[in-house]
C-alpha positions as CSV (number, residue, x, y, z in Angstrom):
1,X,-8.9,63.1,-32.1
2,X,-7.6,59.9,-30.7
3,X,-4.8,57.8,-31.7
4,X,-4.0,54.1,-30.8
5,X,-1.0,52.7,-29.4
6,X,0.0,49.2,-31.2
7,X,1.7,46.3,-29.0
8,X,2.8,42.9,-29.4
9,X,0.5,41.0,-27.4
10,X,-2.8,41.1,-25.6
11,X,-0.7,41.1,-22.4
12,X,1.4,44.2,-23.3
13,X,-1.9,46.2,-24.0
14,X,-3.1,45.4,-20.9
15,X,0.1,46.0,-19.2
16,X,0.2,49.4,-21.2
17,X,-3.3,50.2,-20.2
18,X,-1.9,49.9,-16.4
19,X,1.1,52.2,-16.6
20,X,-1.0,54.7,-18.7
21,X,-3.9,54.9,-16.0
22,X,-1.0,55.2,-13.3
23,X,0.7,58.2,-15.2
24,X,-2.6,60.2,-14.9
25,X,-3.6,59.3,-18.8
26,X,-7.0,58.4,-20.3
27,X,-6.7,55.5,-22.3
28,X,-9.0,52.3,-23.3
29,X,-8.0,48.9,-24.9
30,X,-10.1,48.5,-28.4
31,X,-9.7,46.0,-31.4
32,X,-7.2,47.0,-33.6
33,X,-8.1,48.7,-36.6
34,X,-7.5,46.3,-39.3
35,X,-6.1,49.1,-41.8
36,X,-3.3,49.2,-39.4
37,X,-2.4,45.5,-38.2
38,X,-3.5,42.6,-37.7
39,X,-1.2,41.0,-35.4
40,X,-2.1,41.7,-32.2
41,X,-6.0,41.9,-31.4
42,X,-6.4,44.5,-28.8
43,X,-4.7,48.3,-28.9
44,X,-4.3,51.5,-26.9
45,X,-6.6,54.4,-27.5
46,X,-5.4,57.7,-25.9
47,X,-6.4,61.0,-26.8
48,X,-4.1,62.6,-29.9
49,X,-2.4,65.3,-27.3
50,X,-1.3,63.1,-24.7
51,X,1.1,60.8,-27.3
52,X,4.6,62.0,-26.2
53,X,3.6,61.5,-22.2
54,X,2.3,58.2,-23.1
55,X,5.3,57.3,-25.3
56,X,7.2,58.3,-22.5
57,X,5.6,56.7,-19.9
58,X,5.8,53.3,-21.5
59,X,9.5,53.6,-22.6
60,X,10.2,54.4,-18.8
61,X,8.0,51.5,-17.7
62,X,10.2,49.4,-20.6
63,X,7.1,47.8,-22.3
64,X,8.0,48.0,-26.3
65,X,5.5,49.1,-28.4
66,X,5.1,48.6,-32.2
67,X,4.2,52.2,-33.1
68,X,1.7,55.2,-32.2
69,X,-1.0,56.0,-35.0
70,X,-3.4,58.2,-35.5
71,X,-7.2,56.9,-36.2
């Protein structure tokens, strides 16, 4: 199970993608799934486990996200 990790701009995601490939994580930037927003194109998908390290890793890297949810 995967969930996706919501941003505010294309730039965060790919700034996201970064610190989550540096913290050991897999992770790859897909649209948005439209049930869930439809402000900002591009997402975070990381595997379902690995949300709290990834959470973490972001909120130590300061980049604000918009929310974690499951798809």
């Amino acid at each position: 199970m995967h969930s996706v990790i919501i941003v505010h701009s294309v730039s965060h995601a790919l700034r996201a993608e970064k610190i989550l490939q540096a913290a050991g994580l897999t992770c790859k930037l897909i649209p948005v799934p439209r049930h869930i927003s439809s402000d900002c194109g591009v997402c975070v998908r990381i595997r379902r486990e690995d949300e709290e390290a990834a959470h973490a890793a972001l909120q130590q890297a300061g980049l604000e996200i918009v929310g974690i949810y499951p798809v």
